[in-house]
C-alpha positions in Angstrom: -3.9 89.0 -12.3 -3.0 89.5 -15.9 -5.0 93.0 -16.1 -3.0 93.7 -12.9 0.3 93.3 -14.0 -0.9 95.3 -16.9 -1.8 98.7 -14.6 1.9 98.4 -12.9 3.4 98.0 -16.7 1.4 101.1 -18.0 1.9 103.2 -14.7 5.7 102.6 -15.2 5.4 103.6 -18.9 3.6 107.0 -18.5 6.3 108.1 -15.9 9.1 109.0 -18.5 9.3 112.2 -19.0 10.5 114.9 -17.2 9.9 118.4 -16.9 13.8 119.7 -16.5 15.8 121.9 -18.0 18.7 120.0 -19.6 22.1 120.3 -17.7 25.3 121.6 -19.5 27.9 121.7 -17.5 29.0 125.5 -17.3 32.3 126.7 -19.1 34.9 127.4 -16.4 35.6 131.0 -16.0 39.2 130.2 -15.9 42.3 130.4 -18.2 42.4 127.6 -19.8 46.8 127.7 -18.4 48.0 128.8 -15.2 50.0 132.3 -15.5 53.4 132.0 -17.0 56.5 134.0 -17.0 58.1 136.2 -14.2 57.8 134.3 -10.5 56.1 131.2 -12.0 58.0 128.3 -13.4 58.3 127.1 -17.0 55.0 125.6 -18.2 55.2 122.0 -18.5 52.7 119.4 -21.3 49.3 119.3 -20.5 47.8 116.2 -18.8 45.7 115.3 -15.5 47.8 113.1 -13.5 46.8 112.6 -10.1 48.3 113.6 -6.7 48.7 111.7 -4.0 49.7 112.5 -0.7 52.0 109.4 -0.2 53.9 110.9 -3.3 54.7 114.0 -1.4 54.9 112.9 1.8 57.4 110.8 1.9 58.5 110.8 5.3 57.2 107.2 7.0 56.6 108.9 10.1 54.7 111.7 8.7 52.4 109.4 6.3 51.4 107.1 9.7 50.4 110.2 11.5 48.1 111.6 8.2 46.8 107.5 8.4 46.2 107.4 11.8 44.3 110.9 11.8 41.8 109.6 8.7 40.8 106.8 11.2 40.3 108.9 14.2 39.8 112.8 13.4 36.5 113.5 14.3 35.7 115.9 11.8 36.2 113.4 9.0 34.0 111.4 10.9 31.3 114.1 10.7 31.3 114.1 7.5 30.9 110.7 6.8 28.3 110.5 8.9 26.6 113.2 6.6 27.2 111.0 3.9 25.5 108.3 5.2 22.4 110.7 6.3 22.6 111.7 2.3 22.8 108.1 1.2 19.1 107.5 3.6 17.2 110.5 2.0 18.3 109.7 -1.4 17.0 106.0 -0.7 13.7 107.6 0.9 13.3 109.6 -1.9 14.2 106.9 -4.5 11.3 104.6 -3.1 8.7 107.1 -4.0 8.9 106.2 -7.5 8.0 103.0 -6.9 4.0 101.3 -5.4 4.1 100.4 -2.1 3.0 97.1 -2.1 1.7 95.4 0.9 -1.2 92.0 2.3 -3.3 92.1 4.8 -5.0 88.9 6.0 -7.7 88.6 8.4 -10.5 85.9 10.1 -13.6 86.7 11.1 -15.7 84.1 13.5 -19.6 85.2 14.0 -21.4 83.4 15.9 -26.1 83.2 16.0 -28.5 81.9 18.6 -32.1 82.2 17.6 -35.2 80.2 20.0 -37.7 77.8 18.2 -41.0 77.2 19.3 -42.2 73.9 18.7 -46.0 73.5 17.7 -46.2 71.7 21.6 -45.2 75.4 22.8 -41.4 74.1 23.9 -38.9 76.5 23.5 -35.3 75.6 22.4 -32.3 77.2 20.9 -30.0 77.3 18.1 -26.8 77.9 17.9 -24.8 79.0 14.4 -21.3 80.0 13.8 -20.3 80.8 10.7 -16.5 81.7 9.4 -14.7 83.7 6.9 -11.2 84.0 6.1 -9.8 86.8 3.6 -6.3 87.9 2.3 -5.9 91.5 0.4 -2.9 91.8 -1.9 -2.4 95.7 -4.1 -0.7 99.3 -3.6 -2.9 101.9 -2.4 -2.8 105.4 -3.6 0.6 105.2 -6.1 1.4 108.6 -7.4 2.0 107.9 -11.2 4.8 110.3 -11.9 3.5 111.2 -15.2 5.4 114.5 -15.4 8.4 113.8 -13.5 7.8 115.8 -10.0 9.3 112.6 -8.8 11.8 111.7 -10.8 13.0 115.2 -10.4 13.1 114.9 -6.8 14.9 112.1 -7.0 17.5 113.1 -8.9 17.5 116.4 -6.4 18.6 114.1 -3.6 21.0 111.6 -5.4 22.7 115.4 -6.5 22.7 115.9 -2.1 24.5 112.4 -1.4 26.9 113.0 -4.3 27.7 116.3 -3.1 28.1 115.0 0.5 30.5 112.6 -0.6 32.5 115.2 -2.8 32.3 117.0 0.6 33.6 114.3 2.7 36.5 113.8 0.3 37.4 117.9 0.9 37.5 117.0 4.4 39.8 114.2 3.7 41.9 116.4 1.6 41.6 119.2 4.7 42.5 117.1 6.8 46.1 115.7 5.0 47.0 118.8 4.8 46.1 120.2 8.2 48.2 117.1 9.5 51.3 117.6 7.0 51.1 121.5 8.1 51.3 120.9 11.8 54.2 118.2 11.4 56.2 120.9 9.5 55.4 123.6 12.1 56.6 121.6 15.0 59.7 120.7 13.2 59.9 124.5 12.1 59.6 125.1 16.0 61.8 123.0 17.0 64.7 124.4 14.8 63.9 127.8 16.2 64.3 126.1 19.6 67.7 124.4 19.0 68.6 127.6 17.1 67.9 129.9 20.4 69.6 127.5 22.7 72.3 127.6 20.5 72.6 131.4 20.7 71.8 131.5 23.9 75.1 129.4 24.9 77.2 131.8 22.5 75.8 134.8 24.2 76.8 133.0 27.4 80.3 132.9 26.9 80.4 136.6 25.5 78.8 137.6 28.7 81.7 135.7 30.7 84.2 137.2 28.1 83.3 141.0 28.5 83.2 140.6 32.6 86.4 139.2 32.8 87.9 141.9 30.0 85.6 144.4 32.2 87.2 142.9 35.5 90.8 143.0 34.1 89.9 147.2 33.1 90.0 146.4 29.1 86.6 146.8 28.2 83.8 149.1 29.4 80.7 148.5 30.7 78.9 148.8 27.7 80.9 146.4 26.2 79.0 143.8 29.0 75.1 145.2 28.6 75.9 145.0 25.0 76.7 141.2 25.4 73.6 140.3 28.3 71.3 142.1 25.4 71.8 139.0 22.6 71.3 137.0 25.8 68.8 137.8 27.0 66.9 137.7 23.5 67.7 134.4 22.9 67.0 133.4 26.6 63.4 135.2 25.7 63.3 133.4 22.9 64.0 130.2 23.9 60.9 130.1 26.6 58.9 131.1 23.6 60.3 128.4 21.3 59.6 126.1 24.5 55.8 126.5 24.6 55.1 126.9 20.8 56.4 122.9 20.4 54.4 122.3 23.3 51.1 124.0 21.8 52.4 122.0 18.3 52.4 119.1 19.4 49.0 119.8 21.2 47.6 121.1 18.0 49.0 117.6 16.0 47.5 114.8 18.6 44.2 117.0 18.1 44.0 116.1 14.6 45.2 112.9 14.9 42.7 112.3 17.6 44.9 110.3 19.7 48.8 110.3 21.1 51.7 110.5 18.9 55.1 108.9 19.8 58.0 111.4 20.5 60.1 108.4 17.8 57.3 109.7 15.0 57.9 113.4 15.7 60.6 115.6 13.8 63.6 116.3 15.6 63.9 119.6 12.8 63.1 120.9 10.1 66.4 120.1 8.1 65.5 116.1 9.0 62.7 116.6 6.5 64.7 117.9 3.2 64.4 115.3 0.7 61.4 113.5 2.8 58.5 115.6 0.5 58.6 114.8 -3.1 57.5 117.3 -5.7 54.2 117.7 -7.5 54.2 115.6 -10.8 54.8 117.8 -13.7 52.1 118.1 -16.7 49.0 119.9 -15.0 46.6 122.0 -16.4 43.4 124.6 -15.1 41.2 121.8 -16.3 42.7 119.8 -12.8 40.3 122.0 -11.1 37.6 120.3 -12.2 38.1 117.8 -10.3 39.1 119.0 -7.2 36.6 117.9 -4.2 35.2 121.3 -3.4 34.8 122.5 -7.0 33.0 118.6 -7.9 30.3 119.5 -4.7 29.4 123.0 -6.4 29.0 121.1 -9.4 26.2 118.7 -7.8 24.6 121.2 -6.0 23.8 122.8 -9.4 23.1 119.5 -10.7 20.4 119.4 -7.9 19.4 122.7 -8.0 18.7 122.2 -11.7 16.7 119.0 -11.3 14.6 121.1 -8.8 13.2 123.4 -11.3 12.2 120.2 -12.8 9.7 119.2 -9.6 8.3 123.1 -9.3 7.4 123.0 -12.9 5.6 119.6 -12.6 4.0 121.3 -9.6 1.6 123.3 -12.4 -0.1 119.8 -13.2 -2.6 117.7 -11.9 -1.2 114.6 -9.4 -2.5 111.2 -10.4 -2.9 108.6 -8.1 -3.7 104.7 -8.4 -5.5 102.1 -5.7 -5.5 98.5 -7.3 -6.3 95.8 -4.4 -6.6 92.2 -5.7 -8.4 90.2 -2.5 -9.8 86.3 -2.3 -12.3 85.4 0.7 -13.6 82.1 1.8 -15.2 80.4 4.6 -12.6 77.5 4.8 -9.0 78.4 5.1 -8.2 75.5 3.3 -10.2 77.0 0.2 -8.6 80.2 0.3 -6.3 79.8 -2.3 -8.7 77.7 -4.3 -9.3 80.6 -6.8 -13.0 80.9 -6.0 -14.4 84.2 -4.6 -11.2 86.0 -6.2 -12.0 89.7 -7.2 -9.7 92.3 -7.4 -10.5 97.0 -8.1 -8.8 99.7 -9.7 -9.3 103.0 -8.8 -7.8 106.3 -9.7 -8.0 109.8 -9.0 -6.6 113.2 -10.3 -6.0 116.1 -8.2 -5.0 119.5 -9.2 -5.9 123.1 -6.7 -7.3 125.5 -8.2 -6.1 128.3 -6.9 -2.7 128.3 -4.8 -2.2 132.1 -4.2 0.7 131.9 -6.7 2.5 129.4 -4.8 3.6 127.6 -7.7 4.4 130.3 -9.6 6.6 131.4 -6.9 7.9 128.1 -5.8 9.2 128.1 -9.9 10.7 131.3 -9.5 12.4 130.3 -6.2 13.9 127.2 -8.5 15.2 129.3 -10.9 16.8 132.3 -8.5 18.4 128.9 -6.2 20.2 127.8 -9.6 21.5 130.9 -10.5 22.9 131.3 -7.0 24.6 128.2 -7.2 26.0 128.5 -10.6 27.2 131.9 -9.3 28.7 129.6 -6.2 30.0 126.9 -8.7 32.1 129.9 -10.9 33.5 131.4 -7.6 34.6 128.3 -6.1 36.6 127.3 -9.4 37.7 130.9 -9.8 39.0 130.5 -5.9 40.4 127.4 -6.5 42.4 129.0 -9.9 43.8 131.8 -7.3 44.8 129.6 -4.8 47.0 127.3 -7.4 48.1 130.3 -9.0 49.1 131.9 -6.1 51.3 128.8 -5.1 53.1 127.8 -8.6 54.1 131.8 -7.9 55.8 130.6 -4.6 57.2 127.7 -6.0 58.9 129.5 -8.8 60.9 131.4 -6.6 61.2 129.4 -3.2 64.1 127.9 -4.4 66.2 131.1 -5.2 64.9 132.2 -2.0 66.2 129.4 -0.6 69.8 129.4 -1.9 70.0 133.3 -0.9 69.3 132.5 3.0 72.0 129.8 2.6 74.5 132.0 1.6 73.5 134.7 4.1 73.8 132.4 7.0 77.0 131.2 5.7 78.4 134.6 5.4 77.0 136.2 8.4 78.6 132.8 10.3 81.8 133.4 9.0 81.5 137.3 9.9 80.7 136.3 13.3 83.6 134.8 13.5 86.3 136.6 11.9 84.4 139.6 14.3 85.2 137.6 17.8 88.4 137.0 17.1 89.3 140.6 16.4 87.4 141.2 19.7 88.8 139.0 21.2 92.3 140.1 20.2 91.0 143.7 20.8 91.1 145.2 17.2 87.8 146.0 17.1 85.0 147.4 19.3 82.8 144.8 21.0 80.0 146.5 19.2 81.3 144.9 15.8 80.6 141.4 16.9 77.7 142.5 18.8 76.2 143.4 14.9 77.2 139.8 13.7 75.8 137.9 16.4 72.5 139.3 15.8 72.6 139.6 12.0 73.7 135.6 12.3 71.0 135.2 14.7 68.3 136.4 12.5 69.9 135.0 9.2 69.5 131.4 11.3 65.6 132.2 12.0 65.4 133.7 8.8 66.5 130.0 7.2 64.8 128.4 9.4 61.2 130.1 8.2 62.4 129.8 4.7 62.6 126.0 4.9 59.4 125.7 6.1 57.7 128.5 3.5 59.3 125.4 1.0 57.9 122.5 2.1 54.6 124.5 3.2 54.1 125.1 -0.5 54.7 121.6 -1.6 51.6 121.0 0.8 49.6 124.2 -0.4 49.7 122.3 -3.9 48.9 119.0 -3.0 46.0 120.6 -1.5 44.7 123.6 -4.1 45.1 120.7 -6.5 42.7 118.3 -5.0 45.1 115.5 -3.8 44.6 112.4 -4.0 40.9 113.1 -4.2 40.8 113.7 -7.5 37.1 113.0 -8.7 34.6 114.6 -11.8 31.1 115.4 -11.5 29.7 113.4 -14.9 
């Protein structure tokens, strides 16, 4: 048993080396600050705080509904299920490196008659029966992993599960922000709709106006088609408005997965000012590397690296051990006596000759998949430096944009009004007013869109930044 324990202590000892290239984690081909100057704002200290989505989503409503929807959207669910496939064939794959280790016990009962002749020439019989019990104990046919082919592999699928969880955790982060962006749109939507039946009942009572002036012969007929037009846009536009909340709200219980309360939905976009919180100051490019999508890149090179590791190892000869320890006696109760205990070690070396070149070509296959993924692990981070750039552009002038749509809706409200009541007292033309309706009409849509564009962004950086997600492949 000694000499035994010796084998498994020398087979674990010769498998320690491997045949890989070693991993340095590629410089980013980023700026090492986001753009400055011009539409982006000031740049603040550099740190890596993290972002969560219950920072800038401060609306209660809006937070149950992004809870509810990581429970029960089914695409988050498909990719934890990946996961957990990842997790099994890294577990598979794990167990190669160690012997399989099993005991098989067996009885055997036998059983003679031979016939005696006595010297008187009487025949009789004899009847033997003989027993034997055995019990086998050993691994059969353990690769040693002398050059790492399976510690390579290994590592190859623990890179897979790691990546599948960096990938569940972009879904996650998808999700969030899918959720959050449907909630705004509906409010968005709903605005427009209040905003159109709003016009609509304006345009109404202009239409009643101009007939009755048209009736009483002080204002033409143009004055009244004039008047149906705004009125029938915003009629037009209010059916429109009508089945876009519909088709919103459609769109939100889909990513939830379930029903949402008409109490948890946003009766505007204006309810939502002050409900979204902004992105903590002090970030830097180096965030990125730790954003979900940017960490699975990172270990898929990881595992395309380790692979080279198993196609080089290919090149050499595959050892295998038997070692069987067994005991065998004809009385049960002996088995475990000690006596008739014997126990084998047998190895063998295997190595083709000739493959056709399919090593050499399995290597070069390595090689070409790792410099495709380092090629995918640069984009995606490049991508990622784009998309945040983009957005810190937005958010550095949202808020000027913002204050100029107030102060056009303000003016073109009080233009509509000063406008009706010089109609009204017939100073000027009906197509004056006519002008101001419309220009306050699309000035209210305009606001409307802009409100949204705001708090879109806030969401567009929670996201670009990774989230609350925020991970690093070490």
């Amino acid at each position: 048993m000694r000499s035994f324990l010796t084998v498994l202590l020398c087979s674990a000892a010769l498998a320690g080396c491997t045949l890989e290239p070693t991993y340095v984690r590629p410089s980013p081909s980023i700026m090492p600050t986001w753009p400055v100057g011009g539409a982006y704002p000031a740049p603040p200290a550099p740190a890596l705080p993290s972002v969560s989505y219950r920072d800038v989503f401060k609306d209660p409503h809006l937070r149950a509904i992004v809870e509810r929807a990581l429970v029960n959207n089914h695409d988050l669910q498909i990719a934890m299920a990946n996961v957990t496939i990842a997790r099994g064939q890294y577990g598979v794959q794990r167990a190669q490196l160690l012997p399989r280790i099993g005991i098989d016990a067996g009885a055997s009962e036998t059983h003679t008659r031979t016939t005696v002749i006595s010297p008187s020439g009487t025949l009789s019989s004899q009847q033997n029966t003989s027993r034997l019990y055995g019990a086998d104990v050993g691994f059969s046919a353990f690769q040693i992993d002398l050059f790492g082919r399976l510690r390579s592999l290994t590592k190859v699928a623990q890179q897979a599960y790691l990546a599948s969880e960096a990938g569940a955790h972009a879904a996650r982060l998808t999700i969030v922000s899918e959720v959050a962006a449907a909630y705004l749109t509906l409010a968005t939507d709903r605005t427009l709709l209040a905003i159109a039946a709003d016009t609509a009942e304006n345009a109404e009572k202009s239409v009643k106006l101009t007939r009755a002036r048209l009736s009483g012969g002080i204002s033409p007929r143009t004055d009244l088609r004039q008047a149906e037009t705004v009125l029938d846009q915003a009629k037009s536009d209010l059916a429109n408005a009508r089945t876009l909340v519909a088709q919103d709200r459609n769109a939100l219980e889909l990513l939830v997965g379930g029903s949402v309360a008409e109490t948890d939905l946003p009766s505007s976009i204006e309810s939502i000012d002050g409900l979204l919180g902004e992105i903590p100051a002090g970030l830097d490019s180096r965030i990125l590397l730790r954003r979900p999508d940017v960490v699975q890149a990172e270990y898929r090179l990881r595992a395309a690296n380790a692979q080279i590791g198993a196609a080089r190892a290919s090149f050499f000869p595959t050892i295998s051990l038997t070692t069987f320890a067994s005991v065998a006696s004809p009385a049960l109760g002996a088995l475990l006596n000690g006596k008739g205990f014997n126990w084998n070690i047998s190895g063998a070396a295997s190595q083709p000759l000739f493959a056709g070149g399919a090593n050499l070509a399995g290597l070069a296959q390595a090689k070409g998949q790792r410099e495709l993924t380092l090629a995918q692990y640069q984009q995606t981070i490049e991508t990622a430096f784009r998309e945040v750039s983009d957005a810190l552009a937005r958010r550095g002038t949202i808020n000027d944009q913002m204050a100029a749509q107030d102060a056009l809706v303000a003016a073109a409200s009080d233009a509509s009004v000063l406008e009706d009541a010089r109609y009204r007292q017939g100073i000027d033309p009906f197509l004056n007013s006519l002008t101001t309706q419309r220009t306050l009409y699309a000035a209210r849509r305009s606001q409307a869109s802009t409100r949204l564009l705001r708090a879109e962004n806030l969401v567009t950086l929670y996201r670009t930044l990774g989230g609350d997600q925020l991970i690093d492949a070490q």
